[in-house]
LODRENFI-199155 format. One record per residue: residue in three letters; x, z, y of N, C-alpha, C in turn. Coordinates in steps of 0.05 Angstrom, whole numbers, plus 5000, padded with zeros to 4 digits. Layout:
<senus>
ALAXZYXZYXZY
...
</senus>
This chain:
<senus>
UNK328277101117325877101133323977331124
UNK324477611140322577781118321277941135
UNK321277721165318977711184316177531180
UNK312877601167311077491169310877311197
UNK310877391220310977221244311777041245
UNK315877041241317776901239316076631220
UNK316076701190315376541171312976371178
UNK311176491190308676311200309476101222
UNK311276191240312376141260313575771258
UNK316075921233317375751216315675401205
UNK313575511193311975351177310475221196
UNK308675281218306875271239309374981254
UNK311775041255313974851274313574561252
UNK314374621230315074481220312574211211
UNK310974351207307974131206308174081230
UNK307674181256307774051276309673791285
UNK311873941274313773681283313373461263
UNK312673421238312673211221309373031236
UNK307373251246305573201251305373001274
UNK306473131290307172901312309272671315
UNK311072711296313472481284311572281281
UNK310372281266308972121244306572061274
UNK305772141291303772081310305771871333
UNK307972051336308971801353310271511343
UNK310671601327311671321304309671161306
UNK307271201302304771041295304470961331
UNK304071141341302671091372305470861385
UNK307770821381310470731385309570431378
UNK308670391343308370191327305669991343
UNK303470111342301570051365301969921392
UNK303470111409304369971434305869791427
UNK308169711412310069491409307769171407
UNK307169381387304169001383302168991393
UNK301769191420300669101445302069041466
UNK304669061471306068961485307368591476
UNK306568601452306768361444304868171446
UNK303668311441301368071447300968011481
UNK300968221494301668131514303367951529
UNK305067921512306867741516306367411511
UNK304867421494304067161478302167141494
UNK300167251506298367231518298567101553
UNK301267231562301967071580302866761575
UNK305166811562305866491551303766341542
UNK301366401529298666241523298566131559
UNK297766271580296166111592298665941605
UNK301066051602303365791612303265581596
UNK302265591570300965351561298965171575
UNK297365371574294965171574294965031606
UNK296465191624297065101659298964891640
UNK300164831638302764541633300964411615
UNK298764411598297564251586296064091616
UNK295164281634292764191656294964101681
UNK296864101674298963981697299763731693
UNK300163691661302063451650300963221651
UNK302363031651301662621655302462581636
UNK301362551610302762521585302462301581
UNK300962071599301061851603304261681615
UNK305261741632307561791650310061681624
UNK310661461631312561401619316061531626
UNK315361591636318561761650317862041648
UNK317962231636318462431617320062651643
UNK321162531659322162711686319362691712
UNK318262521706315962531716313562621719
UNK313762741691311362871664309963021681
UNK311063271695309563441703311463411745
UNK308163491759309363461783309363741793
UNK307763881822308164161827306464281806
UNK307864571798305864811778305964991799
UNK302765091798301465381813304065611809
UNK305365631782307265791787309765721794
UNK310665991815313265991832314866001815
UNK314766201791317466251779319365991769
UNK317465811762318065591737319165441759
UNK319365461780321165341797323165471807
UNK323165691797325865941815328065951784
UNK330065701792333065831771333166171756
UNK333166151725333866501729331766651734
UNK328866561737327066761734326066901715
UNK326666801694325666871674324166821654
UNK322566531669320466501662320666151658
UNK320566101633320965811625319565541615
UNK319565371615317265161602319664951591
UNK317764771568319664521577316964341556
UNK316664161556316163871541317363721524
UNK316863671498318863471485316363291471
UNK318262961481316162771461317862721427
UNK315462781413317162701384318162461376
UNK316262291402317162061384320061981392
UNK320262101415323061881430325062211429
UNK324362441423326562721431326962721461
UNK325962581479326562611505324362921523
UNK325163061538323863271546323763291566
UNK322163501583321763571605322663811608
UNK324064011625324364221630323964371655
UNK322964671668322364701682324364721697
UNK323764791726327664831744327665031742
UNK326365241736327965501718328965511698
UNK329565261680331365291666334665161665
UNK334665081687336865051707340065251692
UNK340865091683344165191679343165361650
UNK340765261631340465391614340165221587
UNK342465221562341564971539340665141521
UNK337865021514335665161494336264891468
UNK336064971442335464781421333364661420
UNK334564431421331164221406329664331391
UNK326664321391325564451373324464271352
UNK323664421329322864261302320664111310
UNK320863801315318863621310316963471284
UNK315663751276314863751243311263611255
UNK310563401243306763361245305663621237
UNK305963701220305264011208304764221234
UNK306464301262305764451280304264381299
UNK302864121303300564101314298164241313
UNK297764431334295264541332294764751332
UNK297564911329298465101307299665251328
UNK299465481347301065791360302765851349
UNK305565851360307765951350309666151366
UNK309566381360310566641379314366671353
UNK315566711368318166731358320166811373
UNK322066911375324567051391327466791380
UNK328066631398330866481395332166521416
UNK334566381405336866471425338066271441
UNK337566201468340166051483342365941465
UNK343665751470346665671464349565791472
UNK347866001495349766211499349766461495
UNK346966511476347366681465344666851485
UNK343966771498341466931513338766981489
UNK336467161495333867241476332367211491
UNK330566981483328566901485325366991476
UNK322666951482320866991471320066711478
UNK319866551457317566251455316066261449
UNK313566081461311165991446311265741442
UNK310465581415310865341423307065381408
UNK306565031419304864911418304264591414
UNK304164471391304164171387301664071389
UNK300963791403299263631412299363331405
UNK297363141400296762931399295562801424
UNK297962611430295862451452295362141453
UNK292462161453291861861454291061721484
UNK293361581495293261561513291561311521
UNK291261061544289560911546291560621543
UNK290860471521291660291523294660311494
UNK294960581492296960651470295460441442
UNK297660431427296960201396296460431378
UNK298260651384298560881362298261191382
UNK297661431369298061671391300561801396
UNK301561951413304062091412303662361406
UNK306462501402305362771394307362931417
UNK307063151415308663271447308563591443
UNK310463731442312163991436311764111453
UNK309664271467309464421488310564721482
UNK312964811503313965121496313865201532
UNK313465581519313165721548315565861528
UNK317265981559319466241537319166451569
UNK320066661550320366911575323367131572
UNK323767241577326467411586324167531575
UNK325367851552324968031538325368311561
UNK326868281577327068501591324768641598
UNK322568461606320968621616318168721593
UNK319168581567317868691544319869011542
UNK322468941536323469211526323369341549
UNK323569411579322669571594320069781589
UNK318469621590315669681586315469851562
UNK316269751540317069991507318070221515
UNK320870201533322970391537320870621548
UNK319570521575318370691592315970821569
UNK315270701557312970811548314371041526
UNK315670981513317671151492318571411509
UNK319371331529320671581544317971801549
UNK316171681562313471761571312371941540
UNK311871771524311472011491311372071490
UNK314972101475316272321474316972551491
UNK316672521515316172771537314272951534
UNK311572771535309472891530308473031510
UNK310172881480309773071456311373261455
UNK314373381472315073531464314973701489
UNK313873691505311873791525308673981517
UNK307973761497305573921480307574031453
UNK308974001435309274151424309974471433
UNK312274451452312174661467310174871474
UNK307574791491305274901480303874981473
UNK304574861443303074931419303575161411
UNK307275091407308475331392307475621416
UNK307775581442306275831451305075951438
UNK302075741454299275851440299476061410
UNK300375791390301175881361302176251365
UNK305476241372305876461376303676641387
UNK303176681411300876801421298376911397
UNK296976681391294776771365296576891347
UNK298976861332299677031321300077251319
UNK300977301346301077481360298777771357
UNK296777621364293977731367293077731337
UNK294077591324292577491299293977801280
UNK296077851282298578031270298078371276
UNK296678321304297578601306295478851301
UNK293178761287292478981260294279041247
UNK295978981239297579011218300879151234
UNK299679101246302179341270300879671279
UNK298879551276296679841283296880011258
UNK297179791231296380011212299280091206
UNK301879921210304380071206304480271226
UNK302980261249303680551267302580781258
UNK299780701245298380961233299981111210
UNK301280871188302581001169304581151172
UNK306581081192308681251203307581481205
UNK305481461230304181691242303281921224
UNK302781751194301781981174303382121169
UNK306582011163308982081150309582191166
UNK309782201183310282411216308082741212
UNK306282761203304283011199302882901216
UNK302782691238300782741267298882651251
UNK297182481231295182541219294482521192
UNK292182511182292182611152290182261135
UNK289182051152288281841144289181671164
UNK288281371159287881161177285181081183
UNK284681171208282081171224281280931250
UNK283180791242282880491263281080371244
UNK278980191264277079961259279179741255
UNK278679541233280879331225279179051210
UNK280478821209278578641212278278661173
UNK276478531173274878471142277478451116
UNK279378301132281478321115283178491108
UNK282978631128285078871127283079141116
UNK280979201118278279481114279779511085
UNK278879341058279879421033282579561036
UNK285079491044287079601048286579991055
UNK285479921086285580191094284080441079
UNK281280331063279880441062280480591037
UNK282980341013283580470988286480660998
UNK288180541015289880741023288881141033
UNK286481071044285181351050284481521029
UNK283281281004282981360981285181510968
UNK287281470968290281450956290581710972
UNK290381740992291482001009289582261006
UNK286582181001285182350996285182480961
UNK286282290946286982440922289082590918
UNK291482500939293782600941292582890948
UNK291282850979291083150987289183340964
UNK287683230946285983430936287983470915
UNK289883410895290783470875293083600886
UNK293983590909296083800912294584030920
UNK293184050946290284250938289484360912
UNK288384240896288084370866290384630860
UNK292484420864294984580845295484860861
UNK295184940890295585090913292685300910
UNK290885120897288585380893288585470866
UNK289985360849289785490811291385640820
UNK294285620826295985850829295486020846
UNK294185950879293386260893291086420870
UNK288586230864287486400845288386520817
UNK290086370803291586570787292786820785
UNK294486830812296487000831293187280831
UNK292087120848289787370853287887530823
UNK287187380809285987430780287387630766
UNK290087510757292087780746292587990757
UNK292187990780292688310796291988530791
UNK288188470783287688760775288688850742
UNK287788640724288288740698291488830698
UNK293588680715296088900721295589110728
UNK294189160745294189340754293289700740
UNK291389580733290689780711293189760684
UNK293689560677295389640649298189800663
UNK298889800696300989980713300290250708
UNK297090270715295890520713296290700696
UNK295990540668295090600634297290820634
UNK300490620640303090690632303490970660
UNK302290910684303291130703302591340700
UNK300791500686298691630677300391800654
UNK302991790648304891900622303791830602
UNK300991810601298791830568299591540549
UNK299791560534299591250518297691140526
UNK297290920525294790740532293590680514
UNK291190680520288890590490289890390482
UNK289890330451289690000448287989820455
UNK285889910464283189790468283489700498
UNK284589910512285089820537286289600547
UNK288989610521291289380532289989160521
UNK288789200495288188830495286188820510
UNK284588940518282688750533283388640561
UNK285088820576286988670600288888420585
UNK289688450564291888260557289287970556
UNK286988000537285387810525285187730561
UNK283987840582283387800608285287660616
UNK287587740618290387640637290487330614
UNK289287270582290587030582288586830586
UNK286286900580283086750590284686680620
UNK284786840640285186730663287186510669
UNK289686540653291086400658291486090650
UNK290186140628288385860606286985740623
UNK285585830637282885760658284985520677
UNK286785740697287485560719289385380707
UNK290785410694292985250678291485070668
UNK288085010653287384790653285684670671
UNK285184830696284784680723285684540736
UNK289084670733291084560750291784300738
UNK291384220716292984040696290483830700
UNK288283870712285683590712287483370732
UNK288083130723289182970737287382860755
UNK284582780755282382660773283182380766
UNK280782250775280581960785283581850797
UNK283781670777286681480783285781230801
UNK286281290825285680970841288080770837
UNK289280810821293080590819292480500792
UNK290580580773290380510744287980510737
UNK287180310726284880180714283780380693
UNK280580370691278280530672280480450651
UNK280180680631281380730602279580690586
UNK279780470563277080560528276680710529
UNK273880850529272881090521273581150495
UNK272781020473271680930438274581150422
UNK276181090438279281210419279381490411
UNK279081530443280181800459277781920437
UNK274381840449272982040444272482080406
UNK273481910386274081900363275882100354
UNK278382020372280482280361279582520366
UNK278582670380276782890391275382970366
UNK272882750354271282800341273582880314
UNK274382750307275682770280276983030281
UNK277783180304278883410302278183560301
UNK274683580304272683840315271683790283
UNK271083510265270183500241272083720225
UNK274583670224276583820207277084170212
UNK275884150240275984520242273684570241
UNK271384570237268984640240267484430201
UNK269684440190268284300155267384620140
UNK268584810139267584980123264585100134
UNK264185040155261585140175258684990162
UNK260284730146257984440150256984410175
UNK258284370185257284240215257683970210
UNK255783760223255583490216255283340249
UNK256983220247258483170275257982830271
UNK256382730293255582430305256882280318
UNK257982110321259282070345258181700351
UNK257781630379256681310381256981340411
UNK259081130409259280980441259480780439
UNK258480610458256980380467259080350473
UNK260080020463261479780474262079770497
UNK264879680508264979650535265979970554
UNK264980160540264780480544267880470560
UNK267880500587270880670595270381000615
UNK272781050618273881310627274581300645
UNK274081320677275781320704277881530709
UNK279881590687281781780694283081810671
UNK284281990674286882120652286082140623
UNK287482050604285682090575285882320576
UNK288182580585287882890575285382980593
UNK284082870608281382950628280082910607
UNK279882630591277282660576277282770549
UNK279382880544280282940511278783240521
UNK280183340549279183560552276483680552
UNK274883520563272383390574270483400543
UNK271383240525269683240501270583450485
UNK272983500474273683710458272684020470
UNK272384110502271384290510267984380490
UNK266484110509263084180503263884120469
UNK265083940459264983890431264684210412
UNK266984320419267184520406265784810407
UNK264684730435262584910448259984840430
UNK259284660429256984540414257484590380
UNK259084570367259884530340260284940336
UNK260585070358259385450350257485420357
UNK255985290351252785450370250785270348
UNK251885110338249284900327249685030303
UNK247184990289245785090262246684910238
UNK248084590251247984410229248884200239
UNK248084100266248383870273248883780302
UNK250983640306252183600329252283210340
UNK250683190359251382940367252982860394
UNK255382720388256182630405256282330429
UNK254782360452254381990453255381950480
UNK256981670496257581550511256981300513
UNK256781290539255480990549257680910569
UNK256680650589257580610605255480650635
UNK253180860640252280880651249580720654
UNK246780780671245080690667244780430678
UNK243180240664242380000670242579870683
UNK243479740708242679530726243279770754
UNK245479950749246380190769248280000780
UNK248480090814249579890829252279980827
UNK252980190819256480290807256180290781
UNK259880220764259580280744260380570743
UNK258880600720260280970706260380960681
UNK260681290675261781370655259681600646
UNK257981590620255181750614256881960590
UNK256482170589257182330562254882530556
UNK254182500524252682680523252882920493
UNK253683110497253783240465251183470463
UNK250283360446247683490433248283660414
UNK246983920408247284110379244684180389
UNK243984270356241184430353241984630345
UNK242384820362243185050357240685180364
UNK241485420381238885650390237485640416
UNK238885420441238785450460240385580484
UNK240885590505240585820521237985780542
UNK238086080550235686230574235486030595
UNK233785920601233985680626236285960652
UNK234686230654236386380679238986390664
UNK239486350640243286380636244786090644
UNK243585950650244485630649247585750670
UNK246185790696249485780707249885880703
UNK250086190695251786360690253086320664
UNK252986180650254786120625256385830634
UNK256385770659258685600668261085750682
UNK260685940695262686100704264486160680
UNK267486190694269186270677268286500669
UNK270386600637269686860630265686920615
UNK264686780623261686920614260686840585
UNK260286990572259786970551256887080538
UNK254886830525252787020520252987180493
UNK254187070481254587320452256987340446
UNK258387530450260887680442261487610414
UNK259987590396259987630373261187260358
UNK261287140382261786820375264386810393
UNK266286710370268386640377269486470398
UNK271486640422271786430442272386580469
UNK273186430489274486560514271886580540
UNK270586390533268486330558269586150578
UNK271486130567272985840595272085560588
UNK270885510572270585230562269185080582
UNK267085160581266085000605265185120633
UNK267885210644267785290668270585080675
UNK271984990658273784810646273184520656
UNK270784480636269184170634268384160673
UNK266984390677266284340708267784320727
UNK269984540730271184480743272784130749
UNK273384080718274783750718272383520730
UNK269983590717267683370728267583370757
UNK266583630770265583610789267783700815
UNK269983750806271883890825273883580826
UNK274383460801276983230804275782970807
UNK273283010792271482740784268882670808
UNK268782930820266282840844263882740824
UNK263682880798261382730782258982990774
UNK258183040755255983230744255483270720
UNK255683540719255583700692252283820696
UNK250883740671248483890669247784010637
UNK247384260638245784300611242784340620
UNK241684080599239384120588238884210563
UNK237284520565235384570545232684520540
UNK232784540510229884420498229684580477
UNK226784580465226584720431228284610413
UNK228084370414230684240398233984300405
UNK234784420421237784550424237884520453
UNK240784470450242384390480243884180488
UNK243283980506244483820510246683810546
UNK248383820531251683780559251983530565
UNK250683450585250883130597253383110628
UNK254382990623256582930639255882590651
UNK256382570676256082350693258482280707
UNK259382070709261282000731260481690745
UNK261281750770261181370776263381400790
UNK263081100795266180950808265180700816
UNK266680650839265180300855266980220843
</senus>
């Protein structure tokens, strides 16, 4: 079954049918013991007419009762029966419908006086009966003592079990008449209920096909998270293969000239300066450092959960302590509990070890490193970084220009100038987040921001 429809379909039948099993059973059980009582209810008033007929005075017991209002009890074989018995003597009366028919004496107990008795017996030939009996005391005029007297009505069952049959047939038609129905309807809403989810398998094809680049159908509440993280999924897809398509065209383009000239150096017959070649060579590997660690920013992982900050940004520190000890540089480090990373640990190794070490040449003494989990009572969570040195500053007008690759404000301090053209590009190109330096008299601080819903 590895049809959703089918399986609903499946499950949807099967309650139904126990549902209505269990309804007609009960509604079945109901009519039977209203058809019964009906029954008893007729035989009651064939009582109480042969109580209002009988001469229980009447010493001749064939005499007992003269014409009854009803026809049947005079029609052989109708169905419809009576009879009389005195306890004291066993002598009885019977109706002429029961003509060519031997019924058993019935139990002449004092105990059934008074007392309704509904029961199913059988002929002597084997015929089914419904009896009522009914025992009485009579004190007649002039009697020394009272008599007591066995009053029974019986009926032919046929037209009890008819009446069941018909109604049984009637039901069960009707319930599987309405189940039928149901299962429509059912199908139908599922139908309707399903086919978002047909829409969004047509879009996804459609993606895999090139005809488009998201899923842009309106979809119900249940389905939005789906589409909206799938877009997500496709929109990182497209930017990181993007990334990788713009480091290499920009690589491709960067090395051209410094080739070009070191073609020159050599076309020219002359030896080439040394000065010339390394500084194209130092050029050609700055550049390539650059996109090679552009290309390599993984971004925001939507398939994998925030990473510990506390580890990553530790190992970092311990490594900038050990290259930067003969300097005395005095290196801080404090992140807040809870602290995570929305992406690749080599993003954030990159990320801190960049400004870290940027910060640890420039400071006079002292380097702080701090992470949070973003500000207070912010309706996203994020990710806060901040590395502080008291170094010298820079020019508020050098600020951007010492984020571009390559720029360097003193030659004389070791280093490529890619560092944080590095950090930016990963923040703000993979991360959709923000790189700021703030300066102050007290140094420079590299604050990094990210959020994430």
């Amino acid at each position: 079954m590895r049809s959703l429809r089918n399986r609903i379909l499946l499950t949807a039948s099967l309650v139904l049918a126990v549902f209505l099993g269990c309804a007609g059973v009960l509604l079945d059980r109901a009519f039977r013991d209203s058809a019964l009582n009906g029954v008893e209810d007729r035989l009651r008033g064939r009582v109480f007419m042969l109580l209002g007929a009988a001469d229980f005075d009447a010493r001749d017991t064939d005499a007992m009762v003269g014409a009854l209002p009803d026809p049947a009890l005079a029609t052989p074989g109708s169905g419809s029966y009576a009879r009389i018995t005195a306890a004291d003597t066993g002598r009885s009366w019977s109706s002429a419908s029961l003509l060519g028919r031997d019924l058993a004496p019935p139990a002449l107990d004092p105990a059934h006086t008074g007392v309704w008795e509904l029961e199913r017996v059988r002929s002597l030939a084997g015929e089914r009966l419904f009896a009522l009996r009914y025992g009485i005391v009579w004190e007649g005029e002039g009697d020394h003592r009272p008599r007591r007297f066995i009053v029974e009505a019986f009926e032919d069952p046929a037209l009890y079990e008819a009446t069941v049959a018909h109604f049984r047939r009637s039901l069960w038609t009707w319930f599987a008449g309405l189940s039928a129905a149901l299962l429509l309807v059912q199908g139908f809403n599922l139908g309707r209920g399903l086919r978002p989810l047909a829409a969004v398998e047509e879009e996804v094809r459609a993606i895999e096909r090139g005809e488009r680049d998201q899923v842009v159908g309106s979809y119900p509440s249940e389905l939005s998270g789906l589409t909206v993280n799938l877009n997500k999924l496709l929109r990182h897809h497209r930017d990181s293969l993007q990334r990788y398509r713009n480091a290499l065209g920009d690589l491709a383009h960067s090395i051209k000239t410094p080739l070009a000239i070191l073609r020159n150096e050599f076309d020219q017959g002359e030896a080439a300066s040394n000065s010339t070649v390394v500084e194209q060579v130092e050029r050609i590997d700055r550049t390539v450092q650059y996109h090679l660690q552009r290309a390599a920013a993984a971004g925001r992982s939507l398939l994998a959960p925030p990473r510990p900050a506390a580890p990553v940004i530790e190992r970092v520190v311990e490594s900038l302590r050990k290259v930067y000890a003969r300097r005395g540089v005095t290196i801080a480090c404090r992140v807040a509990a809870g602290t995570c990373f929305p992406g690749d640990e080599g993003d954030l190794m990159e990320i801190v070890g960049n400004l870290g070490d940027n910060a640890c040449k420039w400071a006079h003494g002292q380097v702080r490193i701090e992470a949070g989990p973003g500000e207070p009572g912010a309706p996203e969570r994020g990710f806060v970084l901040r590395v502080i040195d008291d170094g010298p500053g820079i020019p508020p007008e050098q600020v951007e220009r010492v984020l571009q690759r390559g720029a360097r404000l003193d030659e004389s301090v070791e280093g490529q100038g890619i560092g944080l053209a590095i950090v930016r590009d990963i923040v703000e190109g993979a991360y959709q987040g923000r790189l700021q330096l703030l300066v102050s008299a007290q140094g420079t601080e590299a604050r990094v921001e990210l959020a994430w819903a």
